[in-house]
C-alpha positions, 0 to 999 in steps of 0.5 A, spaced: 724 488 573 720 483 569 720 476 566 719 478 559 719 485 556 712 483 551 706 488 553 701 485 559 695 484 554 700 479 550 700 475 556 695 475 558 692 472 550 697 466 550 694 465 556 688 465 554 689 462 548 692 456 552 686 455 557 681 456 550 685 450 547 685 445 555 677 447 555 676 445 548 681 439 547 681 435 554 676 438 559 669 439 554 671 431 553 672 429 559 666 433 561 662 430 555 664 423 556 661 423 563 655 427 561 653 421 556 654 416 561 650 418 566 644 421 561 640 414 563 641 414 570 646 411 575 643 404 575 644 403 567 650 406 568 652 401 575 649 395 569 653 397 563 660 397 567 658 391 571 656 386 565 659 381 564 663 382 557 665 389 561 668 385 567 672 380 562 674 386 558 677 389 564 679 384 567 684 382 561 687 390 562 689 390 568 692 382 566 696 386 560 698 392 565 700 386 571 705 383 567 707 388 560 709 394 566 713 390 571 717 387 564 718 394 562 721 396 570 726 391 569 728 393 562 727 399 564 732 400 570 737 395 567 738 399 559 737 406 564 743 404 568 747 400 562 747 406 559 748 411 565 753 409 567 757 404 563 760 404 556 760 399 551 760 398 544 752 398 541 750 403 546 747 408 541 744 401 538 741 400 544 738 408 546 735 406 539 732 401 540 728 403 545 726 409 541 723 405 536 716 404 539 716 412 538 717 411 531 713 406 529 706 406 528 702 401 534 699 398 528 705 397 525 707 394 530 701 389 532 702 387 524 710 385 526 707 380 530 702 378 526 708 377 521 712 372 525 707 369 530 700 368 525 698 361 522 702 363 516 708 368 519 714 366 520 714 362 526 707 360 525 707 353 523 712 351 529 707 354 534 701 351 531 705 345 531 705 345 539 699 348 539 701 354 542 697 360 540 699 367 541 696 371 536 688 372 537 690 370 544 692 373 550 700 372 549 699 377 543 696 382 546 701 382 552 706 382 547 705 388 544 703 392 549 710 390 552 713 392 546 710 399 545 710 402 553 717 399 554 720 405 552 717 409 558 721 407 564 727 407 561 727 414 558 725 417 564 731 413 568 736 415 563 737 423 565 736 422 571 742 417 572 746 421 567 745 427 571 747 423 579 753 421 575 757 415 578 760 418 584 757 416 590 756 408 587 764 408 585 765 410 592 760 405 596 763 399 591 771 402 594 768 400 602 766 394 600 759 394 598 756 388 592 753 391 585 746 389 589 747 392 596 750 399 591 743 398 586 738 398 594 742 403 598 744 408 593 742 407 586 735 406 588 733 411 593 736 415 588 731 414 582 724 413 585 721 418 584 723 418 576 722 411 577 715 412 580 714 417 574 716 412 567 711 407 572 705 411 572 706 413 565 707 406 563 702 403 566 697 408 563 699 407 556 698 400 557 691 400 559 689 405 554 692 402 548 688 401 542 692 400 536 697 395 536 692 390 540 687 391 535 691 388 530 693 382 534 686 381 539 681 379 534 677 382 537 673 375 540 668 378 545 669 376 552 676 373 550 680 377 547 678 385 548 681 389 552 677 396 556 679 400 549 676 394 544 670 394 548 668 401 548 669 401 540 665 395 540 659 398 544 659 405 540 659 401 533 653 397 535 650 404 538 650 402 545 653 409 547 651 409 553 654 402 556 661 406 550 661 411 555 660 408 561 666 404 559 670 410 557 669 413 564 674 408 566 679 409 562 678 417 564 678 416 571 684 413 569 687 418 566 685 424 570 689 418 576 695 419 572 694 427 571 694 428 579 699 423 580 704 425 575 704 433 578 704 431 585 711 427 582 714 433 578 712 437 585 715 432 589 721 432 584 723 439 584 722 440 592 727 434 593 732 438 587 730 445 591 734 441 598 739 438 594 741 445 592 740 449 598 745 443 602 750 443 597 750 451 598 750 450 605 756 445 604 760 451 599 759 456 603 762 452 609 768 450 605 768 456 604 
């Protein structure tokens, strides 16, 4: 008996047609992408990545990402567990605001802040009062990184606390354990790998975000541009192949995050498979 009753030759065409649309959209890129970088050679490639605006542009990427992710992994984790396992009033307020990154455009979200935090926003003569700046700055752009990755960590936790349940927490805390000797010894242990997954791709969309940053960096070269904004600016200019070669990195990144994120799913289905083979061995022995 098969899988399906559809002809052979029906398989084998949308499996094609999904191999001709990966081909076309993601490997031919990527390919094209390393292929422009390297067209010059490795030296103008090594001095493209190593000039000094690249440097300071990725500099500034990895600080968004070394501030806005840990942010989101707290948020993340304690929405996800808010929400899993307790009831409260405002808990479809609170799972809605976490989706609303999703819903609003990152350009529109850079323009929010724009709005309260710019010279003539809301809170803009306040901030100028102290001298405290954070639109065209670096606070900017961490902020609005922040805003739109946060939703990925806590959407990753929340099915997965909701499908554990709060047995095995209500139990350690019934022996006597306190909120965090429960959160280190169960709940965590419970959800890294969930965890680990909403990081992995929090962490990608930090790096690689464009929109809601270019509204609030104001592109100040050396200063305010992250790795997207330079590469953006270098192929504005027609200095493609310093573009590119900043692009690669971008890739790199991707492709990391591709491996990971299977290895992860790999993990996570191995670990489902051996929780379910104990709980048969368990049924069958009560049994």
């Amino acid at each position: 008996m098969t899988d399906t009753s559809e002809p052979g030759y029906i398989r084998w065409l949308l499996i094609g047609i999904a191999l001709l649309f990966m081909g076309l959209f993601l490997i031919v890129p990527v390919i094209a992408v390393f292929a422009a970088a390297f067209s010059d050679g490795l030296d103008l490639f090594v001095q493209a990545i190593t000039e000094e605006e690249t440097r300071s542009a990725i500099k500034l990427t990895l600080l968004t990402a070394a501030i806005s992710v840990p942010a989101n992994v707290i948020f993340g984790v304690a929405a996800a567990w808010a929400i899993a396992k307790f009831s409260f009033r405002g808990k479809n307020i609170l799972l809605t605001l976490i989706d609303l990154p999703f819903a609003v455009s990152p350009v529109i979200s850079g323009l929010i802040f724009v709005l309260l935090f710019g010279s003539q926003g809301v809170l803009g003569p306040w901030l100028e009062a102290y001298d405290i700046k954070i639109i065209f700055a670096v606070p900017g752009i961490i902020l609005a990184t922040t805003f739109v990755t946060f939703p990925f960590v806590a959407r990753e936790l929340i099915p997965v606390m909701e499908a554990q349940g709060k047995d095995e927490e209500e139990a350690a805390i019934s022996l006597g354990a306190s909120g965090w000797q429960t959160f280190l010894k169960i709940t965590l242990p419970n959800i890294k790998w969930g965890l680990l997954y909403g990081i992995i791709l929090c962490n990608a969309r930090a790096m690689g975000e464009f929109g809601a940053v270019s509204v609030v960096s104001g592109h100040i070269r050396g200063l305010t541009n992250t790795l997207p904004l330079h590469v953006e600016i270098l192929y504005n200019e027609y200095q493609f192949v310093a573009a590119f070669a900043a692009a690669t990195l971008l890739a790199v990144l991707a492709l990391v995050t591709l491996v990971l994120k299977s290895l992860i799913e790999w993990k996570t289905e191995r670990q489902q498979k051996e929780e379910r083979a104990v709980s048969e061995v368990i049924g069958e022995a009560r049994a």
